[in-house]
TIKE-451175 format. One record per residue (C-alpha): residue number from 1; z, y, x; residue in one letter. Coordinates in Angstrom, 2 decimals, m for minus. Example, Ala and Ser with C-alpha at 12.3 -4.5 7.8 and 13.67 -1.06 7.14 Angstrom:
2
PT | num | z | y | x | residu
PT | 1 | 7.80 | m4.50 | 12.30 | A
PT | 2 | 7.14 | m1.06 | 13.67 | S
This chain:
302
PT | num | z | y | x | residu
PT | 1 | m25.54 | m2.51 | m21.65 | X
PT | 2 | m22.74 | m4.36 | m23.40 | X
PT | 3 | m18.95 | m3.60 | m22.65 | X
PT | 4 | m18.63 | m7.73 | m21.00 | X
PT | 5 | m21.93 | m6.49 | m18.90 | X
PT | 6 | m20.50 | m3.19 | m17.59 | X
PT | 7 | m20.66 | m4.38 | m13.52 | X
PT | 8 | m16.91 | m4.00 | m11.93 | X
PT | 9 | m16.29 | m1.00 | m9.97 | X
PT | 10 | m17.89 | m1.80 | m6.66 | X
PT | 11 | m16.90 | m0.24 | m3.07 | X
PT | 12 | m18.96 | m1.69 | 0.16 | X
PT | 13 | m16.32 | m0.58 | 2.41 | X
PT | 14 | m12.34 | m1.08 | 1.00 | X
PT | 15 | m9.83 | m0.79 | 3.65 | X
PT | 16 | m7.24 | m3.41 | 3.16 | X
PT | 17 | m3.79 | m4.12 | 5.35 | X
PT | 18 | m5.25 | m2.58 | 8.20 | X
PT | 19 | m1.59 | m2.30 | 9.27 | X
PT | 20 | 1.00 | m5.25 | 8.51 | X
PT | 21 | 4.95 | m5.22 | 8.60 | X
PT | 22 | 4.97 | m7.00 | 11.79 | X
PT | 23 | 2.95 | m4.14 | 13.70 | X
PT | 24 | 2.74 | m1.25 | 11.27 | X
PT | 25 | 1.90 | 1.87 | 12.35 | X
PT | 26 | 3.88 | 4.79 | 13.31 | X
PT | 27 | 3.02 | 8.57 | 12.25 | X
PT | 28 | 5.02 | 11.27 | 11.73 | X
PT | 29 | 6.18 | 13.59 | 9.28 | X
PT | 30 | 4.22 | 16.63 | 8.57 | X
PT | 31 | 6.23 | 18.50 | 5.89 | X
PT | 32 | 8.32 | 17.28 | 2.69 | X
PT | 33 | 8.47 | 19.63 | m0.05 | X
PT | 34 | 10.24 | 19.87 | m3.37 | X
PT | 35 | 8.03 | 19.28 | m6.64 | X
PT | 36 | 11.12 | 19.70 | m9.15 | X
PT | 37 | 11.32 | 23.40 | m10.05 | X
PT | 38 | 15.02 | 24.91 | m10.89 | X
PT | 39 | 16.37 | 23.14 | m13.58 | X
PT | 40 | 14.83 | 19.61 | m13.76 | X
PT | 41 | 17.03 | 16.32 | m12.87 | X
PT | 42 | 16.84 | 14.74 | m9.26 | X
PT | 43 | 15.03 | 14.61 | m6.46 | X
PT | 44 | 11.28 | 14.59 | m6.26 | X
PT | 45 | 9.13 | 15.18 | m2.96 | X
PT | 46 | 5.08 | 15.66 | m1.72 | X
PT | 47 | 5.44 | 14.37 | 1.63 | X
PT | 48 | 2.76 | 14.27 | 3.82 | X
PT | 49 | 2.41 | 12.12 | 7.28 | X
PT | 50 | 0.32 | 12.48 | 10.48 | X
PT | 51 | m2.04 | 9.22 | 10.55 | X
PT | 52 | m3.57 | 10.54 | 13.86 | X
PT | 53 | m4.23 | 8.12 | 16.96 | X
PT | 54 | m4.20 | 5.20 | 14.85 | X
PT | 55 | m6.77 | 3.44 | 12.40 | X
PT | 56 | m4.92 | 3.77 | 9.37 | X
PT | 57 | m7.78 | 5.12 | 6.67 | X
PT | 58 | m7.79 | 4.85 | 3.21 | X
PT | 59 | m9.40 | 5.70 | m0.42 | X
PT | 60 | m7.78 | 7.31 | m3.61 | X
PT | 61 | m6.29 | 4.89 | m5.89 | X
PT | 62 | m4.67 | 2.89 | m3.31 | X
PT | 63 | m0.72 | 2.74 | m1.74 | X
PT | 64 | 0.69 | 2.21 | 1.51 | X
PT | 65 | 3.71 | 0.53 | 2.64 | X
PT | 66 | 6.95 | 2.38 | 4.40 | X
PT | 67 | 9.02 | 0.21 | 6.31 | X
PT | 68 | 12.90 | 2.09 | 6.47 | X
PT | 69 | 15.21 | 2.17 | 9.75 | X
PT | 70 | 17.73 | m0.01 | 9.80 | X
PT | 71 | 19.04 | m3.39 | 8.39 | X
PT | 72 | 20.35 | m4.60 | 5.20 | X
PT | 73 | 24.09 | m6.19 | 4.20 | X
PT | 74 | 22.70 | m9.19 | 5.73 | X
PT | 75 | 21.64 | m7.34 | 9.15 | X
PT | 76 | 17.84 | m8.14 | 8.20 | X
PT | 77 | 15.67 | m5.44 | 8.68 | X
PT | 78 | 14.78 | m3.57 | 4.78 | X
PT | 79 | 11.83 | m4.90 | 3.00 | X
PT | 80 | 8.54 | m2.64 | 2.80 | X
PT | 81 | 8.17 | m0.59 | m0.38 | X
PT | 82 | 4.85 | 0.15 | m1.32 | X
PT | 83 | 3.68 | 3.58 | m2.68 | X
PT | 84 | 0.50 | 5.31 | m4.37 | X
PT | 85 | m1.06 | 7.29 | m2.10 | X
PT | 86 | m1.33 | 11.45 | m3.92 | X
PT | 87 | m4.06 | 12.40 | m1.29 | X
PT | 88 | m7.44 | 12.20 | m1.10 | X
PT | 89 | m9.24 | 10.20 | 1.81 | X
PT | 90 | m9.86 | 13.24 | 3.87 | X
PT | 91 | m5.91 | 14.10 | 3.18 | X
PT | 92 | m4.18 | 17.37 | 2.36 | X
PT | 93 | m5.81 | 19.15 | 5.53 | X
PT | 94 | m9.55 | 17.92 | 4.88 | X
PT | 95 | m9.34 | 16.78 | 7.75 | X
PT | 96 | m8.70 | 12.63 | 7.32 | X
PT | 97 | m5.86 | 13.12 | 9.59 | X
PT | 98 | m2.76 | 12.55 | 6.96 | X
PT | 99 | m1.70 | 10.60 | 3.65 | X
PT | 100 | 0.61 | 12.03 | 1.34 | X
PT | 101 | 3.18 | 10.46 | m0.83 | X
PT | 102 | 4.88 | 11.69 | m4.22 | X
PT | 103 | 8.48 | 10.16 | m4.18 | X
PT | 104 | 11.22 | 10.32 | m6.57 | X
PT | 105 | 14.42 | 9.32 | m4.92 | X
PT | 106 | 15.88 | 6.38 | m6.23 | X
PT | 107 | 19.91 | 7.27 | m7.99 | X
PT | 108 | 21.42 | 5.21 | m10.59 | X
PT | 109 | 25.54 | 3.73 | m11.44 | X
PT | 110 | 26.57 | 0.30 | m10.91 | X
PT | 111 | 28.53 | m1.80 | m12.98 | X
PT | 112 | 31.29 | m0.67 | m11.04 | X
PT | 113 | 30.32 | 3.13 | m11.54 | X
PT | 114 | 29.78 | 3.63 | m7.89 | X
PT | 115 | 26.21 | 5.41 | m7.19 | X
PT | 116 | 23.58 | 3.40 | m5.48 | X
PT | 117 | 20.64 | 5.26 | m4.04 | X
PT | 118 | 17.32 | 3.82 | m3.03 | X
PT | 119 | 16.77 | 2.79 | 0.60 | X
PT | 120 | 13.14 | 3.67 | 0.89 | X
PT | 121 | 12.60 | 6.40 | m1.58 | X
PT | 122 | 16.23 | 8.25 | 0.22 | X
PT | 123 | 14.72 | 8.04 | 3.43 | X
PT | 124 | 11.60 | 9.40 | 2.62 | X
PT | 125 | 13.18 | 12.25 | 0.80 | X
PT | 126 | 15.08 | 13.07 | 3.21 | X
PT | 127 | 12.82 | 12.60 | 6.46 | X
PT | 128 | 11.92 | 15.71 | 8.17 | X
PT | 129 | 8.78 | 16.87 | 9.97 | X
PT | 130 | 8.66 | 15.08 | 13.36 | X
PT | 131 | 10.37 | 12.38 | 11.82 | X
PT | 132 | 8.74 | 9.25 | 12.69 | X
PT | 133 | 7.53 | 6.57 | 10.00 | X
PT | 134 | 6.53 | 2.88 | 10.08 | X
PT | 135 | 4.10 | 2.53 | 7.69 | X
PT | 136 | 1.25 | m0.98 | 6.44 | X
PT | 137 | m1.57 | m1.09 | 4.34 | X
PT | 138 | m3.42 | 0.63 | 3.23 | X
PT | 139 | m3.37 | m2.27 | m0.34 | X
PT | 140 | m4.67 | m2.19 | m3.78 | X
PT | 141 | m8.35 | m2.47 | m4.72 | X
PT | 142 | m6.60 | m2.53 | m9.04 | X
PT | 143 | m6.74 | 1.63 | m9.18 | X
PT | 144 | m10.00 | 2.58 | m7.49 | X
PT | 145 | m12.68 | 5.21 | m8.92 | X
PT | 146 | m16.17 | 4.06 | m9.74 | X
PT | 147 | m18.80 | 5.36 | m7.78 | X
PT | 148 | m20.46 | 6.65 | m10.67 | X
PT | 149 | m20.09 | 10.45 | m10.76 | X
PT | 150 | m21.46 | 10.51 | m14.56 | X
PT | 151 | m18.16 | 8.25 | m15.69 | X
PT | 152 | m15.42 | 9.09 | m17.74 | X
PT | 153 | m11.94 | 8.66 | m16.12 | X
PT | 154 | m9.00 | 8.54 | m18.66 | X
PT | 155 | m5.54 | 8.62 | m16.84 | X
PT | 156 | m2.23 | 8.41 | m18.30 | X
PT | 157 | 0.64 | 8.93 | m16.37 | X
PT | 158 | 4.31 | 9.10 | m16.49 | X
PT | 159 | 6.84 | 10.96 | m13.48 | X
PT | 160 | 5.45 | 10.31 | m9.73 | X
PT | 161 | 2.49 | 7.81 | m11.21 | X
PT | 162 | 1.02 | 10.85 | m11.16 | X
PT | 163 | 0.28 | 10.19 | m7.67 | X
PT | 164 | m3.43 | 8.36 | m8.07 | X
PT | 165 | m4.28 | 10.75 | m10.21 | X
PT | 166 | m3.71 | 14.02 | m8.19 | X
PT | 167 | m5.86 | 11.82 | m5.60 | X
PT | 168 | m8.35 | 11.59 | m8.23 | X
PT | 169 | m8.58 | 15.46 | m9.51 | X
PT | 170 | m8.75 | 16.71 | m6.01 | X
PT | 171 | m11.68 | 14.62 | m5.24 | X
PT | 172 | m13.06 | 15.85 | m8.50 | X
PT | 173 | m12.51 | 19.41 | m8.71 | X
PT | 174 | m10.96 | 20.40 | m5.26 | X
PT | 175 | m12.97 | 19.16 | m2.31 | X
PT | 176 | m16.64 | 19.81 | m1.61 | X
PT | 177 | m18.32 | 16.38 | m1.33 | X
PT | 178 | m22.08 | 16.04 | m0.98 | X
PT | 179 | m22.23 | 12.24 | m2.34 | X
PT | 180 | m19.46 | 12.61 | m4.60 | X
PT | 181 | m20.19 | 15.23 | m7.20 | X
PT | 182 | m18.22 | 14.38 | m10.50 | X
PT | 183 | m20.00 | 14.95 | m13.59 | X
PT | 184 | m18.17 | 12.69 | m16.21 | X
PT | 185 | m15.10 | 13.65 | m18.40 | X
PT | 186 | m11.47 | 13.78 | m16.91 | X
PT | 187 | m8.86 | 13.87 | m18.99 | X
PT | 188 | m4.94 | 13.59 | m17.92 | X
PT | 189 | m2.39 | 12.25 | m20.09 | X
PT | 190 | 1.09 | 13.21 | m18.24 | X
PT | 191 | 4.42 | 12.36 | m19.57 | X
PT | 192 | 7.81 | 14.24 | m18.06 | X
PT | 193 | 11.03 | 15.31 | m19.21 | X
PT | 194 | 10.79 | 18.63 | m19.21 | X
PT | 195 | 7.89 | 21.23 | m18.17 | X
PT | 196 | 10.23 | 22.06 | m15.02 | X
PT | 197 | 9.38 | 18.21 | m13.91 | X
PT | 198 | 5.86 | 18.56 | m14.40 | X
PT | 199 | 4.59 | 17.17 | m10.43 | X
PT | 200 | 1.48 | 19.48 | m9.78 | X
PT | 201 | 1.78 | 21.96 | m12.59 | X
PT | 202 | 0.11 | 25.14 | m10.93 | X
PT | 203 | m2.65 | 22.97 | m9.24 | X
PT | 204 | m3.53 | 20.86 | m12.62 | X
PT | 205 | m3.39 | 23.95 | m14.70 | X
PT | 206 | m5.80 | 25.76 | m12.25 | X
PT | 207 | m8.07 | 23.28 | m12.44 | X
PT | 208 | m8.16 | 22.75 | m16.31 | X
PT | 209 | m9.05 | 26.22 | m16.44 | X
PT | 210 | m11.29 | 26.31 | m13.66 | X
PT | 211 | m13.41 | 23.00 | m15.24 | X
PT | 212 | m13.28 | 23.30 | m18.75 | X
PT | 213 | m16.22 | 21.20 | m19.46 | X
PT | 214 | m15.32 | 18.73 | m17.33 | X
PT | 215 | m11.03 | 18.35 | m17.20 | X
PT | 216 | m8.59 | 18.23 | m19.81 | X
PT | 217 | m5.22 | 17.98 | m19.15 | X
PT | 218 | m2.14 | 17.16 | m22.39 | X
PT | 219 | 1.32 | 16.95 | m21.33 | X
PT | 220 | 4.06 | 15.34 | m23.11 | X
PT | 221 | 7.28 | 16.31 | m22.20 | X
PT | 222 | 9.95 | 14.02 | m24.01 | X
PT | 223 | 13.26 | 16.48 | m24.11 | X
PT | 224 | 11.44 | 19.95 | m25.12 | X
PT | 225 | 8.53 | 18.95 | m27.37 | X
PT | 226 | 8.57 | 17.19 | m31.00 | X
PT | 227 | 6.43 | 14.49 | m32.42 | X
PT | 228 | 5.28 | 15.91 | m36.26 | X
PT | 229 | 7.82 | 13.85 | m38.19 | X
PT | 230 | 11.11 | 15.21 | m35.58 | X
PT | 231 | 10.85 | 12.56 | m32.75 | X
PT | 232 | 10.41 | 12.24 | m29.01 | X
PT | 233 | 7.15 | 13.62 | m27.81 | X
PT | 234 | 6.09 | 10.42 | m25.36 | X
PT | 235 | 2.85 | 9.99 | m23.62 | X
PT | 236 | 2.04 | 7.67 | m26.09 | X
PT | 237 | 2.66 | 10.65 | m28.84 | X
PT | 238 | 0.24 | 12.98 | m27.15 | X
PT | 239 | m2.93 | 10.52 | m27.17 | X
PT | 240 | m1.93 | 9.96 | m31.00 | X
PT | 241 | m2.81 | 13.59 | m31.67 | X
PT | 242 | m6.76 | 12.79 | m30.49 | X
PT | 243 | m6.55 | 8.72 | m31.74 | X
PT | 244 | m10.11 | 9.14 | m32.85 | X
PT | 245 | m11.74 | 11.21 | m30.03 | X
PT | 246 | m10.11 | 9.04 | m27.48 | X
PT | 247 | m11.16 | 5.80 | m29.00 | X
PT | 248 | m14.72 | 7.20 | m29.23 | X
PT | 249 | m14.57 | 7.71 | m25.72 | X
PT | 250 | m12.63 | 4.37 | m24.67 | X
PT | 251 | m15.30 | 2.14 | m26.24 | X
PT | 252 | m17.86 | 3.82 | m24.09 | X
PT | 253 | m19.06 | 1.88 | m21.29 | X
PT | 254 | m18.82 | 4.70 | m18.53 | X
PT | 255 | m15.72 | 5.20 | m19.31 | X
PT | 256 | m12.58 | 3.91 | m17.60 | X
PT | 257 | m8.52 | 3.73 | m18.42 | X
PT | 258 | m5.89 | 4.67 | m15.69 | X
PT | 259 | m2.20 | 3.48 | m16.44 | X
PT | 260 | 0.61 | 4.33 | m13.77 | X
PT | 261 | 3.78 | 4.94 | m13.89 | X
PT | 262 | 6.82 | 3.41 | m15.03 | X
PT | 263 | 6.66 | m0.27 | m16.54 | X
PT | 264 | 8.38 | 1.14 | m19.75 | X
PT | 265 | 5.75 | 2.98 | m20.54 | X
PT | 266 | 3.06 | m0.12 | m21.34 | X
PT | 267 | 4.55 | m1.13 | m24.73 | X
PT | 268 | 4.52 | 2.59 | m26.44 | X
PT | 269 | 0.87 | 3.11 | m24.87 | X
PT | 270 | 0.41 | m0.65 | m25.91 | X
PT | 271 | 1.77 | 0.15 | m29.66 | X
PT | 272 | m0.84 | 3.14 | m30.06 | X
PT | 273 | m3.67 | 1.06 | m28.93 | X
PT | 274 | m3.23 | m1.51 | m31.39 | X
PT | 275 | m3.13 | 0.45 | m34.28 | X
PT | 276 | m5.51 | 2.91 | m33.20 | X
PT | 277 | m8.24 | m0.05 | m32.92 | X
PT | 278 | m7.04 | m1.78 | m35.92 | X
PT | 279 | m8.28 | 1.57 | m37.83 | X
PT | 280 | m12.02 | 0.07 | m36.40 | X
PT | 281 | m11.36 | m3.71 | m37.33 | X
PT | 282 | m10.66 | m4.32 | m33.74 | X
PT | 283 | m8.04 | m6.74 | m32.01 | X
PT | 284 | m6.85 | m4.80 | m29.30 | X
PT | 285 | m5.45 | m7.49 | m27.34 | X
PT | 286 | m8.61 | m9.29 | m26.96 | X
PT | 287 | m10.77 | m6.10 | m26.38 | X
PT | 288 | m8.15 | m5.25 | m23.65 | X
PT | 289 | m8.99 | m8.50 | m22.12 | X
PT | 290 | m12.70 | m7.42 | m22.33 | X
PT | 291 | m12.25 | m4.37 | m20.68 | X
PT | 292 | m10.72 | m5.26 | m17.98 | X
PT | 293 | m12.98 | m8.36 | m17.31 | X
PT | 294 | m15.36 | m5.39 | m17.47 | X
PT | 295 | m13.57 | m3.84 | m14.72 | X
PT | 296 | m12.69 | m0.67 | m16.59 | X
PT | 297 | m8.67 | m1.00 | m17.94 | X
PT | 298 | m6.62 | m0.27 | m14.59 | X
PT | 299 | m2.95 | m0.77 | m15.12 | X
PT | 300 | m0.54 | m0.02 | m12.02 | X
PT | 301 | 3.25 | m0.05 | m13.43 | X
PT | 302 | 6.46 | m0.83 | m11.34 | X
């Protein structure tokens, strides 16, 4: 089969805005803990929200929309913000009874030098268990898996775009599922600051171990590690280091790329393609296009 015949990923059943911001629905908040160990920079939480009495269900790869109290300067309620769902579809519990969220909270200067903080990702962060939440969707049919078990799944992520991806592994090497028994390659391209921001650490290192035949797992961590000539280790940097192995497996056509995390982070991975294909004769742009005609180059970047 040829990479333009490779058939899009196909699900019978996608759950789509089951819940919209004019009658979203309202869980609760089951726990909200840190995923920053001692040392990193700001605020990062895995929160995790009752979904019970409601319809609200949902598949990895996907987001959902959180609708915060109160009104803006304007006295209009706030906009949704959407966010990629880090749980699996039976959630943390096994139990299909929560979704779970990995948020960053949102901190930056103004012009003036005042500090603004996010709306959304502040009150999430901040929410407590029995909180209550309004949230829509579930959306996003870009960032689904393929329902074939034997395929291999490429993701490259940067900060909480780790999100799909923790969705992903714990589907893969976590749960128990009867019709979903993975048998492809995984391999996870994560890009933090430092180690101590690593999201998941304990869990993806477990697992690495635990599937070594099947999982691979490279971080790049951009203010402890060096590229060989002195620079910046970036995400980017990291896949460098296997250019040929991972454009072997690229051009195969079980195989399919995951991109999330911060819009930045498109033009380095971008940069590395180009040259990396070049080496082959190839035109990366237009083989790009190919791929994701062929419904295997997902890109979800915000």
């Amino acid at each position: 089969m040829t990479q333009t015949e490779t058939p899009k990923t196909e699900k019978k059943d996608i759950p789509v805005n089951i819940y919209r911001p004019a009658n979203p629905f309202v869980g609760k908040c089951v726990s909200n803990e840190p995923l920053l160990k001692e040392g990193a920079i700001g605020i990062t939480q895995h929160v995790k929200f009752d979904i019970t009495g409601g319809d609200l269900r949902y598949l990895e790869g996907q987001s959902i929309g959180i609708l915060p109290p109160g009104t803006d300067k304007n006295g209009k309620p706030h906009k949704l913000r959407l966010y990629s769902i880090a749980s699996t579809r039976l959630g943390d519990d096994l139990d299909s009874k929560t979704v779970s969220l990995s948020v960053r909270k949102l901190e930056y200067k103004n012009e003036a030098g005042e500090l603004v903080e996010g709306v959304c990702s502040s009150f999430i962060t901040n929410i407590k268990p029995g909180d209550e939440v309004k949230i829509t969707g579930p959306v996003g049919k870009e960032m689904l898996l393929p329902e074939d078990t034997d395929a291999n799944i490429i993701m490259i992520a940067t900060g909480t775009g780790i999100a799909p991806f923790r969705a992903f592994l714990w589907r893969m090497f976590k749960e128990s599922h009867p019709e979903y028994q993975f048998k492809g390659l995984a391999w996870l391209f994560f890009g933090v600051t430092t180690e101590s921001a690593v999201l998941y650490k304990s869990d993806l290192d477990w697992m690495s171990y635990k599937n070594k035949q099947n999982f691979r797992c490279d971080y790049a961590l951009s203010r402890e590690q060096k590229t060989a000539d002195g620079k910046k280790m970036y995400v980017q940097n990291r896949m460098a280091e296997y250019a040929d192995e991972l454009w072997a497996l690229i051009q195969k056509p079980n195989t399919h790329t995951y991109i999330c995390g911060l819009k930045g982070m498109e033009n380095g991975i971008d940069d590395f393609m180009i040259e990396t294909a070049a080496k082959s004769g190839i035109e990366w742009k237009a083989y790009e296009k190919e791929m994701k005609k062929a419904g295997r180059w997902h890109v979800e970047t915000y």
